[in-house]
C-alpha positions in Angstrom: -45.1 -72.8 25.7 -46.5 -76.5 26.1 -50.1 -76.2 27.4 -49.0 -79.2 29.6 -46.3 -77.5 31.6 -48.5 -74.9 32.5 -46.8 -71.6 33.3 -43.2 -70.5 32.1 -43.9 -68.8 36.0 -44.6 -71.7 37.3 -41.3 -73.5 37.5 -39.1 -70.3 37.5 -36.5 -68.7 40.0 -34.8 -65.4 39.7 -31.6 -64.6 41.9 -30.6 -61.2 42.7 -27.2 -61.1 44.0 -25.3 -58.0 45.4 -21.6 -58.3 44.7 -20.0 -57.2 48.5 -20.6 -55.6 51.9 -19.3 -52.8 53.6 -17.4 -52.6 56.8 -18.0 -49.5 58.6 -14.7 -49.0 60.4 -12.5 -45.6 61.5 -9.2 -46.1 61.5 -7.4 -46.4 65.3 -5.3 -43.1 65.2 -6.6 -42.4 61.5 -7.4 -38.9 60.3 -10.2 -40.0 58.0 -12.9 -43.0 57.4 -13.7 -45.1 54.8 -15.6 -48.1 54.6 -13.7 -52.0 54.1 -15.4 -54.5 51.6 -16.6 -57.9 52.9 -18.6 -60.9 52.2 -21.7 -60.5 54.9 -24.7 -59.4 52.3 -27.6 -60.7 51.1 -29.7 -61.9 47.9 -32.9 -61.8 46.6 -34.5 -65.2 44.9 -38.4 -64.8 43.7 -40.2 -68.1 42.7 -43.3 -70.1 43.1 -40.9 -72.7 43.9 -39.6 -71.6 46.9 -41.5 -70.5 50.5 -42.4 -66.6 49.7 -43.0 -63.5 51.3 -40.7 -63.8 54.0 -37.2 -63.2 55.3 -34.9 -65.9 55.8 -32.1 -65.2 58.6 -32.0 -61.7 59.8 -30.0 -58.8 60.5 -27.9 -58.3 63.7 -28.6 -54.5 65.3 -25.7 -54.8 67.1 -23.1 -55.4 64.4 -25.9 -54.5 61.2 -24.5 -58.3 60.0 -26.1 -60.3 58.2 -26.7 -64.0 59.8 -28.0 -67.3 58.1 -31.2 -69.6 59.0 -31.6 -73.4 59.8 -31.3 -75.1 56.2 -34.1 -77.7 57.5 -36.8 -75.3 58.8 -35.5 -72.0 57.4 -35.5 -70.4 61.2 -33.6 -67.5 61.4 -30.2 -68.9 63.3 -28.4 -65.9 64.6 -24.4 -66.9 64.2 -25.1 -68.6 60.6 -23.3 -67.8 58.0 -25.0 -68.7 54.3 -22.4 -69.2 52.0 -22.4 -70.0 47.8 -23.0 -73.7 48.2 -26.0 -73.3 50.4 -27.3 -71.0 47.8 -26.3 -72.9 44.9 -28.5 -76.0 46.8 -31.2 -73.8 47.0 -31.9 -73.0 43.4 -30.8 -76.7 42.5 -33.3 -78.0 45.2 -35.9 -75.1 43.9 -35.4 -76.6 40.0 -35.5 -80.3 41.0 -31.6 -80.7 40.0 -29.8 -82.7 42.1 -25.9 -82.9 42.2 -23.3 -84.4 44.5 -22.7 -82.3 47.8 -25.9 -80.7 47.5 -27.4 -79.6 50.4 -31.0 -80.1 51.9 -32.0 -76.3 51.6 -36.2 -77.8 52.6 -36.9 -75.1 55.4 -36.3 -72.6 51.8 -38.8 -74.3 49.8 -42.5 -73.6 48.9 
């Protein structure tokens, strides 16, 4: 790399995405269980860039949901729901890429 950069590490992100949820529902009147498919999971992003070794939103123990956090301060906001584009706005905001729409993600970043 270019000595002037600095490290590759330095100005990198990694995103680990899971692809769905489960829904943990019996069936009214059913004879058997299964479990539904939903969007309510999490992800995983590990850079320098962004404000680290911490949790942002939470989990509720009454439903095992996922909920969001306060884009601005990154306070876990019970009732939130995170969707793509606030992701999206985080690694753009995390890589210094802006883009119309995007969204101020600062109470994510480092």
């Amino acid at each position: 790399g270019e000595a002037a950069l600095g490290k590759m590490w330095d100005r990198s992100l990694i995103y680990i995405a899971t692809d769905f949820g489960r829904d943990k529902i019996i069936p009214q009147n059913g004879s058997f269980s299964g479990t539904g498919h939903h969007l309510n999971n999490g992800s995983v992003l590990l850079s320098p860039l962004l404000a680290g070794n911490r949790v942002f939103g939470g989990v509720d123990p009454s439903t095992l949901l996922t909920y969001g956090f306060d884009p601005k301060t990154g306070q876990p906001a019970p009732g939130t729901v995170i969707r793509e584009p606030e992701v999206y706005s985080i690694i753009a905001q995390a890589l210094d890429v802006d883009f119309p729409g995007r969204r101020d993600m600062s109470g994510v970043m480092a």
